[in-house]
C-alpha positions as CSV (number, residue, x, y, z in Angstrom):
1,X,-62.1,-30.4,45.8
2,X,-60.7,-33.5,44.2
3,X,-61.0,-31.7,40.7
4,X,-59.3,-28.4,41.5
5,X,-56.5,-30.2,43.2
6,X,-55.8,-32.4,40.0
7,X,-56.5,-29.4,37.9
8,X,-54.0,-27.1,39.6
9,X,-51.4,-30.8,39.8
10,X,-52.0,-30.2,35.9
11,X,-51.0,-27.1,35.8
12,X,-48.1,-27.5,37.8
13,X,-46.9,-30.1,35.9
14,X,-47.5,-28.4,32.7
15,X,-45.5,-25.5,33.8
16,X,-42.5,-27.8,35.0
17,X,-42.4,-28.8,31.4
18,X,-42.5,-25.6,30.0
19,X,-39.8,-24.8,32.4
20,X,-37.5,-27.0,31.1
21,X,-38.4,-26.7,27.7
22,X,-37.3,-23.0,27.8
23,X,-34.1,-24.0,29.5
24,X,-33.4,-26.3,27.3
25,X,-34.0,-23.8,24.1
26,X,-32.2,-21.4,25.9
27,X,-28.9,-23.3,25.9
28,X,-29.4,-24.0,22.3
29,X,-29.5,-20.8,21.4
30,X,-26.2,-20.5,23.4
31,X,-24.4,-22.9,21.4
32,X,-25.7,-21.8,18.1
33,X,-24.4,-18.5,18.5
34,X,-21.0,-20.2,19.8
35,X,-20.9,-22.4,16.8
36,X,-20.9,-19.0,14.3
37,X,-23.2,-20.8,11.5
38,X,-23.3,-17.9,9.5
39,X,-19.7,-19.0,8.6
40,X,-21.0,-22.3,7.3
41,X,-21.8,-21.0,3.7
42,X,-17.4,-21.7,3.6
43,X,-18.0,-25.7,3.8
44,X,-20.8,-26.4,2.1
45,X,-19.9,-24.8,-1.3
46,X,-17.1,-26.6,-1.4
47,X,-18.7,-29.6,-0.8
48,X,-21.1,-28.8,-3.1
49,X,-18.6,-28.0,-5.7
50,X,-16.7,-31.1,-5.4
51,X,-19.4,-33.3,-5.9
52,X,-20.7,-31.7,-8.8
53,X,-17.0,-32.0,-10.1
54,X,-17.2,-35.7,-9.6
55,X,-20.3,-36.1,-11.3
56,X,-18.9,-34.3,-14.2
57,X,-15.7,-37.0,-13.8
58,X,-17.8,-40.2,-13.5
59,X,-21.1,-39.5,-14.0
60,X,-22.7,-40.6,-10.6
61,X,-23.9,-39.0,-7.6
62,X,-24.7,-40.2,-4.6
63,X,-27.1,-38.2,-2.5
64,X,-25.8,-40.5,0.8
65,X,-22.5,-39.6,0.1
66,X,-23.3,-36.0,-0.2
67,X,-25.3,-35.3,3.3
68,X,-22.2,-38.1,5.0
69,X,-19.5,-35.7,3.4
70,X,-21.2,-32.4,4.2
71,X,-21.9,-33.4,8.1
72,X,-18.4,-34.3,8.5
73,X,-16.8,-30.7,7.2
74,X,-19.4,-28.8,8.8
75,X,-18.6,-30.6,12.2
76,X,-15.4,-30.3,11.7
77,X,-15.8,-26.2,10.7
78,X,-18.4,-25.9,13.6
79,X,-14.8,-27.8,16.1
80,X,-12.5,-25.1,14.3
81,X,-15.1,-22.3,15.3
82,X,-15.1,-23.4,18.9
83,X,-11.2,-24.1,19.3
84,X,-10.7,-20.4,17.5
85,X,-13.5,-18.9,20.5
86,X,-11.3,-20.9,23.1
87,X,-7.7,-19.7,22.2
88,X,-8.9,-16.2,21.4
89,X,-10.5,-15.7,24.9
90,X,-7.3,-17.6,26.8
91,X,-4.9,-14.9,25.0
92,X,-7.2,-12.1,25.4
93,X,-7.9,-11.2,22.1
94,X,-11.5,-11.3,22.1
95,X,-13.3,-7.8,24.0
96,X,-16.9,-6.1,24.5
97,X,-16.0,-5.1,20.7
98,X,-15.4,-8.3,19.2
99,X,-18.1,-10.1,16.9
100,X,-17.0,-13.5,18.9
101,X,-18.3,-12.9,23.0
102,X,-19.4,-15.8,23.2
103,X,-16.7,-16.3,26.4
104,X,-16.5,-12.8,27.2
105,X,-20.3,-12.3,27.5
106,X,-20.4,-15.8,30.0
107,X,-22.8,-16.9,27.1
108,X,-21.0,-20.2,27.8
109,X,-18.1,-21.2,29.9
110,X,-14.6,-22.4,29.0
111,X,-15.1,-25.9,29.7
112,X,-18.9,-25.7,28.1
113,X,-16.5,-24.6,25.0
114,X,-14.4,-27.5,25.3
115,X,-16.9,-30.4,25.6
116,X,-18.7,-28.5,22.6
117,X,-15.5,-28.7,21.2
118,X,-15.2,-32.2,21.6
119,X,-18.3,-33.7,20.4
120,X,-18.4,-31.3,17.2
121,X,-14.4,-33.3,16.4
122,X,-16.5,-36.7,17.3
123,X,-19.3,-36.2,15.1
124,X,-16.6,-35.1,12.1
125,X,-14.7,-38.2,12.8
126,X,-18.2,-40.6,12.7
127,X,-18.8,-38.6,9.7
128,X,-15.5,-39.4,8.3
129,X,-16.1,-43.5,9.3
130,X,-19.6,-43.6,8.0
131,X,-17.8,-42.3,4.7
132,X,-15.3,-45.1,5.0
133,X,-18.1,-47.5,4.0
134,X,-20.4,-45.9,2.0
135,X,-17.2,-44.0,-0.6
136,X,-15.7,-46.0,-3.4
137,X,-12.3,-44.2,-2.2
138,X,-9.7,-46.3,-0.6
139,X,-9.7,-45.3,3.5
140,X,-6.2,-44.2,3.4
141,X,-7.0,-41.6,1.1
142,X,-9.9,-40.3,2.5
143,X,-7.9,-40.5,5.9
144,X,-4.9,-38.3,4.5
145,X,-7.2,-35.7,3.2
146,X,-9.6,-35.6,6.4
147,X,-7.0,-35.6,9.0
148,X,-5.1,-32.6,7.3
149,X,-8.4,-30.6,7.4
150,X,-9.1,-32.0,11.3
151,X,-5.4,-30.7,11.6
152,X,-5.7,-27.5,10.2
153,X,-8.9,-26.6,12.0
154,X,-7.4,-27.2,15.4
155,X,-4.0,-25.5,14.4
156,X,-5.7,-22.6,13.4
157,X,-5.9,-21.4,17.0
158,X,-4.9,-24.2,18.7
159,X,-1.4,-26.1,19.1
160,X,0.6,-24.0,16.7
161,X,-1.8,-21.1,16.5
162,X,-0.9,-20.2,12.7
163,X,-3.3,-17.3,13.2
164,X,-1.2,-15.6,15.9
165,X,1.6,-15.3,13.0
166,X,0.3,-14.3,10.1
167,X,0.0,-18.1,8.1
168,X,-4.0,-17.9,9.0
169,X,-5.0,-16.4,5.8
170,X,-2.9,-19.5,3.9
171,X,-4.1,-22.1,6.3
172,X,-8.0,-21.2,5.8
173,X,-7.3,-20.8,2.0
174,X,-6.1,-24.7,1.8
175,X,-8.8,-26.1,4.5
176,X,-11.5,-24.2,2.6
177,X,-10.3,-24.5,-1.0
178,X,-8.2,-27.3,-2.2
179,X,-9.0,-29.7,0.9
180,X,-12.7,-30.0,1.4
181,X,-13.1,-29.5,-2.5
182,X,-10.9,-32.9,-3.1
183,X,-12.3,-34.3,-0.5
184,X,-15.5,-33.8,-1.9
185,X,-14.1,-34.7,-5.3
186,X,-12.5,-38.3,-3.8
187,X,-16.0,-39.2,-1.7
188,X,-17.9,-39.2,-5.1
189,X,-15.5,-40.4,-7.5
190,X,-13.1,-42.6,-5.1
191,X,-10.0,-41.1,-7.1
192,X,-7.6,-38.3,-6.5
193,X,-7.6,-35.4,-9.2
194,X,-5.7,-32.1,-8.5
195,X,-6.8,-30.4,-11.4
196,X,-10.0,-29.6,-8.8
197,X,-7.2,-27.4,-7.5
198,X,-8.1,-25.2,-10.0
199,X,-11.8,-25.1,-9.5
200,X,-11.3,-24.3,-6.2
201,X,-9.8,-21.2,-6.5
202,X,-12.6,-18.5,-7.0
203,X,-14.1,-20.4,-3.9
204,X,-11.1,-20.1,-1.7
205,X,-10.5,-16.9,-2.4
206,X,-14.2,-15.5,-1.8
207,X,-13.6,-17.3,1.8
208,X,-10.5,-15.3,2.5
209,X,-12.6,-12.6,2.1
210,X,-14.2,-13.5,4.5
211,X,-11.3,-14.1,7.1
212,X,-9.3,-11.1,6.3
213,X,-12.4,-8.8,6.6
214,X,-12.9,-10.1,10.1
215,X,-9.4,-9.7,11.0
216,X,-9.7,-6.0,9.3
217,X,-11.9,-5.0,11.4
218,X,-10.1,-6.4,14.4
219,X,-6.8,-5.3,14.1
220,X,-6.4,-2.7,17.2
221,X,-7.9,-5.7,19.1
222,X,-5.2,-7.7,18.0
223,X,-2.6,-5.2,18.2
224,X,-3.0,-5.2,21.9
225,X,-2.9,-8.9,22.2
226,X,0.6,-9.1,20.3
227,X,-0.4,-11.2,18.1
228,X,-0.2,-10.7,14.1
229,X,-2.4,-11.3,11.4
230,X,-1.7,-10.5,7.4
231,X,-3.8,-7.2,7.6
232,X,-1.7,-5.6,10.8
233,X,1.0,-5.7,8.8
234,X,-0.4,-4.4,5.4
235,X,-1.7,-1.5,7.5
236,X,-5.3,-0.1,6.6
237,X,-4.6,0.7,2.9
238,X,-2.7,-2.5,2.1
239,X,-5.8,-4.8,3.8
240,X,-8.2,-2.4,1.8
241,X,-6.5,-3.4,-1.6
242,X,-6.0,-7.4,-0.7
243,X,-10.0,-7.3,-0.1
244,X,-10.3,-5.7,-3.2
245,X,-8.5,-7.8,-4.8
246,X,-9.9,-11.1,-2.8
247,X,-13.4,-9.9,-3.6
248,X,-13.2,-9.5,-7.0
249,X,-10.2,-11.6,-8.7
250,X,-13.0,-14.5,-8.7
251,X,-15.3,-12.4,-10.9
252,X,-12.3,-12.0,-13.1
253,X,-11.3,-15.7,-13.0
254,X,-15.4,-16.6,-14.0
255,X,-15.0,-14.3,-16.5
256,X,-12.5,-15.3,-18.2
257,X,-14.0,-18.7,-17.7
258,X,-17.1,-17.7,-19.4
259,X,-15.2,-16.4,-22.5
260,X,-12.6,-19.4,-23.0
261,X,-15.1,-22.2,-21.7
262,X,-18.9,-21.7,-21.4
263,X,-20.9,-19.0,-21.4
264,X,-22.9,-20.9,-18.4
265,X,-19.9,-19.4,-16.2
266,X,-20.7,-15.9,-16.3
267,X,-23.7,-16.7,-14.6
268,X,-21.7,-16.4,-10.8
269,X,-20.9,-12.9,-12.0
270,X,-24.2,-11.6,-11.5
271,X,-23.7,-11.6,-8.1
272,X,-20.7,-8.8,-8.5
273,X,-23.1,-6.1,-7.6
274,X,-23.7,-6.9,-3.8
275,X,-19.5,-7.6,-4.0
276,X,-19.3,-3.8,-5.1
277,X,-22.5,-3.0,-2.1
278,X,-19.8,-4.6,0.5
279,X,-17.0,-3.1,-1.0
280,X,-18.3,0.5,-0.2
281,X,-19.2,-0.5,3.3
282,X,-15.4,-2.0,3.6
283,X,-14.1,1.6,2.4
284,X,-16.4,3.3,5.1
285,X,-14.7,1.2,7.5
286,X,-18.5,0.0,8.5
287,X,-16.6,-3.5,9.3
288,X,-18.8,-5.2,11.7
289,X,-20.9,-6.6,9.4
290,X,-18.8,-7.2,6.3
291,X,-17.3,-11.0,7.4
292,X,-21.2,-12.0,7.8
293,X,-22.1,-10.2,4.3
294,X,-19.0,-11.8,2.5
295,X,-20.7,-15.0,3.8
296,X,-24.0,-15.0,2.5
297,X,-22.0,-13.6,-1.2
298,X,-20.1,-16.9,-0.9
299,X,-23.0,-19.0,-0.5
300,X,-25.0,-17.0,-3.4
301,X,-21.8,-17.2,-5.7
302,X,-21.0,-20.7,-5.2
303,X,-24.2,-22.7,-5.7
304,X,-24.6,-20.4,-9.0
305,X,-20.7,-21.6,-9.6
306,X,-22.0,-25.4,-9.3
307,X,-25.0,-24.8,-11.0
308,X,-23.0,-23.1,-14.2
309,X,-20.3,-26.4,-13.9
310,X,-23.1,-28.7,-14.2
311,X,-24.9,-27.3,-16.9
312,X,-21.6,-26.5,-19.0
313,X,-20.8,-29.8,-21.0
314,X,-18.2,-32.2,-20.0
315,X,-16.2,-32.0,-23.4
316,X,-15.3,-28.3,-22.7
317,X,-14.2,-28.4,-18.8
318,X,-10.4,-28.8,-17.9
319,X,-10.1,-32.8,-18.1
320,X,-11.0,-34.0,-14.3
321,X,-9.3,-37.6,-14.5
């Protein structure tokens, strides 16, 4: 009797574990799908491409750097994702129909949201301190550069809520272009150089993409929420033509690249076809998965972007510093 009472305490005690494993996993899986990491692929080339940049400048990398520097945008994305989720839900924008439910489903409460938010804005500002000490960079640069992208992120949404009137498009294009690439850029290298402007603009423009096809396909949504965003007021035809145009002026810009500088830069390009394969679903009006597919192109087009800057020679690039 003794054994079949400490057998069954065994399995009782097995299946309280279990138990709280799975709830445990389950609320995981809640705030993955809250944090949107299929948007992710929009910090880490950037990153990506500013440190290879920086290698090109000074000839070191450092691999500590690197992860410290990556950590702190995506927190700081995954904070941006959250506050965007927040606002969107107070002002009713997002429905049964929107690709963010992560509120309107109860996936997660408001305040769950908001602590989320939180600790995602803590861990980008540890980030941001553990780079204090391990970049050559002065802190005061790295501080003027990391709290316009902490600024931008919340502002998004929050505070001002640039997205509401129609400055989204231009405030995603600096945070996910110019910002995180010279951030990158000033981590590695511990100097300032704007000419990484310049490489960063296939990049940011791919990620607009990105944007503008997810506020595309939201646009009635929006309409009823009074709020406005760059492709209600180009209408259907108008937001057709700026994704054409955001889709494929980066191709152009590698190309031209490729004919003026190194022939390693046509090597992006061969990702064009799945940018025509989304471009055909776009003119369908088959929206709901564009944003994600734009993604996944961004991630594939940037790292063959690095890749073709660090194997064209040094000589030939635009001079760095």
């Amino acid at each position: 009797m003794t054994v079949v009472h400490s057998e069954a305490g065994s399995n009782h005690g097995k299946s309280r574990t279990e138990s709280s494993f799975n709830i445990v996993q389950d609320h995981l899986k809640k705030y993955l799908i809250a944090l949107r990491p299929w948007s992710f692929t929009a910090s880490f080339t950037p990153v990506a491409l500013g440190s290879v940049l920086a290698y090109k400048a000074v000839g070191y990398f450092s691999f500590a750097i690197f992860m410290a520097t990556l950590v702190t945008a995506i927190s700081v994305h995954a904070a941006g994702n959250l506050v965007n989720t927040y606002f969107d839900y107070l002002r009713g924008i997002d429905t049964k129909q929107s690709d963010d439910r992560t509120l309107v489903d109860k996936i997660l409460s408001p305040e769950e949201i908001q602590r989320l938010g939180v600790a995602f804005y803590s861990l980008g500002i540890f980030g941001f301190l553990v780079l204090c000490f391990l970049s050559p960079a002065k802190m005061e640069h790295l501080a003027l550069i990391f709290f316009c992208g902490l600024s931008s992120s919340f502002l998004y949404t929050g505070g001002l809520g640039f997205k509401y009137v129609a400055l989204g498009d231009i405030i995603i294009f600096l945070t996910f272009g110019p910002i995180t690439v010279m951030f990158s850029f000033l981590t590695q290298a511990g100097q300032w150089s704007l000419v990484t402007l310049l490489y960063a603009i296939p990049l940011a423009l791919n990620i607009i993409a990105i944007l503008h096809a997810n506020n595309t396909r939201d646009m009635d949504s929006d309409k009823k929420a009074k709020i406005v965003t760059v492709a209600i007021i180009l209408g259907w035809l108008g937001s057709y033509i700026l994704f054409i145009v955001l889709l494929f002026l980066p191709y152009m810009l590698l190309f031209q690249a490729g004919l003026h500088l190194s022939k390693w830069m046509f090597l992006p390009i061969i990702t064009c076809r799945e940018a025509f394969n989304i471009e055909r679903q776009f003119r369908s009006k088959e929206l709901n998965k564009v944003p994600q597919r734009v993604a996944v192109l961004n991630f594939q087009m940037g790292i063959l972007y690095v890749i073709a800057i660090m194997l064209t020679h040094k000589a030939v690039l635009p001079t760095l510093l």
